[in-house]
N, C-alpha and C positions, 0 to 999 in steps of 0.2 A: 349327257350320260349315254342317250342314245348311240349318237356318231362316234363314242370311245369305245362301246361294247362293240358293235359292229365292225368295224376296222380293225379289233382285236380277234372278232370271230371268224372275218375276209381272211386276214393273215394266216390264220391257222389252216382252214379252210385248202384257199388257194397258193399255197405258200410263192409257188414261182409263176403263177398266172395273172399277174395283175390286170389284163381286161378282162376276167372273169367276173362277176356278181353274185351277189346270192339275190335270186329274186325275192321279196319281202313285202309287206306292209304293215308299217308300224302305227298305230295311232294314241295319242296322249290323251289323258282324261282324269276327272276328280271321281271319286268316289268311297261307298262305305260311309262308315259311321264319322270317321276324321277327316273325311274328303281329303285325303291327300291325294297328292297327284301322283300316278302312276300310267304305264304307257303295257300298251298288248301289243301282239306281233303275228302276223302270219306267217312263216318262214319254208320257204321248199327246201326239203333235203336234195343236197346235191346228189346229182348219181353215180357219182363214184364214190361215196359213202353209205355206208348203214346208218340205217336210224338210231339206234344203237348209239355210234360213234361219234354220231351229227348231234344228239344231247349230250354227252359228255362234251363235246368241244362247246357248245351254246352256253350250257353252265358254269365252266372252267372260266370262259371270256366273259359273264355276266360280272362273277367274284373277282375279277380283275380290276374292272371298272369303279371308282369311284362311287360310294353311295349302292354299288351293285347289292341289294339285299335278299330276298325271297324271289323263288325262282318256282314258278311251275309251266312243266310242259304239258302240253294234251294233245291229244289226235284231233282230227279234225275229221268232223263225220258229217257236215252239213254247212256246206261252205257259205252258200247265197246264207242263210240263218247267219253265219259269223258275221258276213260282212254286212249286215244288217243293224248288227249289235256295235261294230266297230266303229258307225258312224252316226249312233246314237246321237252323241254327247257335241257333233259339229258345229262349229260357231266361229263365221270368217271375224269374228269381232275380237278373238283370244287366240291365246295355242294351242288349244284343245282343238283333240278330232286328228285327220289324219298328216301324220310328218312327214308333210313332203319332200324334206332333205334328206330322210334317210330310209324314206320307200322305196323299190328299186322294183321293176318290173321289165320281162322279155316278153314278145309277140307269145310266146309259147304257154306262159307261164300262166297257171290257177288264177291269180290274182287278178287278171287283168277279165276274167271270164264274170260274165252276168248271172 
């Protein structure tokens, strides 16, 4: 579900750039009352879009996807804290924890920062 959201939000995104990326990182995990599995996502808005228009295009390409159901965005106001939170649940033993097929990251990029 991951790899089908994303490739549908890339296309959008970068329609005639294909070595373009969107830097990301995604990670899978159970949680809540039903433990279902669910995945979170860091995402840098590209810079030739608004934020604005980078959620519209994220959610548009969630509800595309197969299974794509509840969508919420946030800001991010405390990144070391997120990525703290993000790799909670890691366990080289499952799939939970961070997706490294469909994290994507550039020298430049938040994500890669401590």
């Amino acid at each position: 579900n991951n790899q089908e959201w994303l490739e549908i939000l890339q296309q959008k995104v970068y329609r005639k750039k294909k070595d373009k990326l969107i830097p990301r990182l995604v990670v899978i995990e159970t949680g809540g009352q039903n433990k279902r599995v669910h995945q979170h996502s860091m995402i840098e808005t590209p810079e030739h879009l608004s934020q604005r228009d980078f959620e519209r295009f994220l959610i548009k390409s969630w509800k595309q996807t197969k299974g794509g159901g509840g969508c919420k965005i946030k800001d991010i106001y405390y990144e070391l804290g997120l990525k703290g939170y993000f790799t909670k649940d890691q366990d080289l033993k499952t799939e939970f924890g961070i997706d490294e097929m469909n994290s994507r990251t550039k020298e430049s990029a938040s994500i890669n920062s401590k």
